[in-house]
N, C-alpha and C positions, 0 to 999 in steps of 0.2 A: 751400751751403744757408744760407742769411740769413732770422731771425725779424724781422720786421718788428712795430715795436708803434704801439701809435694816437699816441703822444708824438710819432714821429719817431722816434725812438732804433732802432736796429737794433744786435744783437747774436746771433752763432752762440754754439753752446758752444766752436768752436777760437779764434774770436777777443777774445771779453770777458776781463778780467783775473781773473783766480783769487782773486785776495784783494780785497776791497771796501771793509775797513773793517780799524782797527787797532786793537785792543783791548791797552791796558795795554803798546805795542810790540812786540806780538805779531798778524799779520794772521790774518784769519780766511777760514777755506775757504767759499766761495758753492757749496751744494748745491738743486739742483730737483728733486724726485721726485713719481710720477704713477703709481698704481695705474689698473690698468683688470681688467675680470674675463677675459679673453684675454692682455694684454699688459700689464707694467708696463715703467717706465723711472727711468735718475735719471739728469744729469749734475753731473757734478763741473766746474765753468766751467775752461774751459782744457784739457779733458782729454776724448774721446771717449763721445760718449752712451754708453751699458747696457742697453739692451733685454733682458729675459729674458722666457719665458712664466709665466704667472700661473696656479700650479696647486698645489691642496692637497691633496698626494698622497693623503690618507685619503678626503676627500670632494671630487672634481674636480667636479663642476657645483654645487658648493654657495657658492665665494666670494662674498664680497661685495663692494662696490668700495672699500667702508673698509677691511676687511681689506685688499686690494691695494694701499691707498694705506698700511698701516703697511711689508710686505713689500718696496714699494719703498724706504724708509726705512731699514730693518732691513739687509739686503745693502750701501745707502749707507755707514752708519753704522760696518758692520764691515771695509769697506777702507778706509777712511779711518781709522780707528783701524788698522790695518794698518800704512800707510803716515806712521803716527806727527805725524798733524796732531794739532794741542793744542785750535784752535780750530774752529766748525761754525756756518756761519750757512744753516740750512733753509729754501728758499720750496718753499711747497707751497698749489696751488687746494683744497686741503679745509679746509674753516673746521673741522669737526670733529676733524679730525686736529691741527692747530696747536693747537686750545682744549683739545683735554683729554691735551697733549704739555707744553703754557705753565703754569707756576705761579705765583702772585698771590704777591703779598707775605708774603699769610697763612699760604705754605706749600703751599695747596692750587691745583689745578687747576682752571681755566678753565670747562672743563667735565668733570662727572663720567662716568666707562668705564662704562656699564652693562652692556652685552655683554660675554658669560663670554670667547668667543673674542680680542674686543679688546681685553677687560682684559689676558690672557696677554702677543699682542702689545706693549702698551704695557710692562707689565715686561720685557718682553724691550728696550724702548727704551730704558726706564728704567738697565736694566743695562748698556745700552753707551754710555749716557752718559756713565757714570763714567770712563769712560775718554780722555773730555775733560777739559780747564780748563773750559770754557766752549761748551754748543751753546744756540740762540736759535732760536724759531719764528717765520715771519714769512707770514699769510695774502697773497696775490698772486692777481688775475682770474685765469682759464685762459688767456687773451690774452697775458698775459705769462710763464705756465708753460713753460722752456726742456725740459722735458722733455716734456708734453704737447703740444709744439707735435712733438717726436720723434715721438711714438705718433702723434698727424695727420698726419703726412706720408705714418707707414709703411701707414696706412689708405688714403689716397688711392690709393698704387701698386697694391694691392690688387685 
């Protein structure tokens, strides 16, 4: 399965390089994650997409898709801190999710959490950040989302 992007560049999750960039001599892990309110996904580049269903056990028809886009992040965020990576570089198609994940100079976030549910989520981010050196948000079209290009495919067969 080959993502094809409008550049020319083609990239799968088995075939792109896992590490992208090298911070301080230390590489960083390229993560894509993509809520949908049926399906989320994330891939870890180099390493086999995650597909799981997207369901909030107390309230199931009630997700949101921002919620689904932290939940894929969250599941991301905790095997990878598992599997004892230092570094985390996130592309993810929600400008929302990036702006109020990204902190300004000032300390404060991009964009402020007003939602009570994705405030929690966001602590919940926030908490498993710590567990990095260093993780970095980086907004990316859906065209280029290696996870949402996952959940399109799984659609299509559908």
């Amino acid at each position: 399965m080959k993502y094809c992007f409008d550049d020319g560049k083609e990239c799968t999750p088995y075939t792109c390089n896992v590490y992208d960039k090298c911070i301080g001599g230390r590489l960083m892990v390229k993560l894509y994650c993509d809520g949908g309110i049926k399906e989320s996904c994330f891939v870890i580049v180099g390493r086999e997409p995650v597909v799981f269903p997207t369901v909030d056990p107390d309230m199931p028809a009630s997700i949101t898709t921002n919620q689904a886009e932290y939940y894929s992040l969250i599941a991301a965020l905790q095997i990878i801190a598992l599997q004892g990576e230092q570094d985390v570089e996130v592309f993810s198609d929600s400008q929302l999710l990036v702006r109020q994940l990204t902190v300004k100079p000032s300390g404060y976030p991009v964009y402020k959490t007003k939602d009570l549910r994705l405030q929690q989520l966001n602590r919940i981010v926030k908490s498993l950040e710590k567990e990095f050196d260093k993780v970095t948000y980086t907004w990316i079209p859906r065209k280029r989302n290696l996870a949402g290009k996952v959940l399109e495919e799984r659609s299509k067969k559908r």
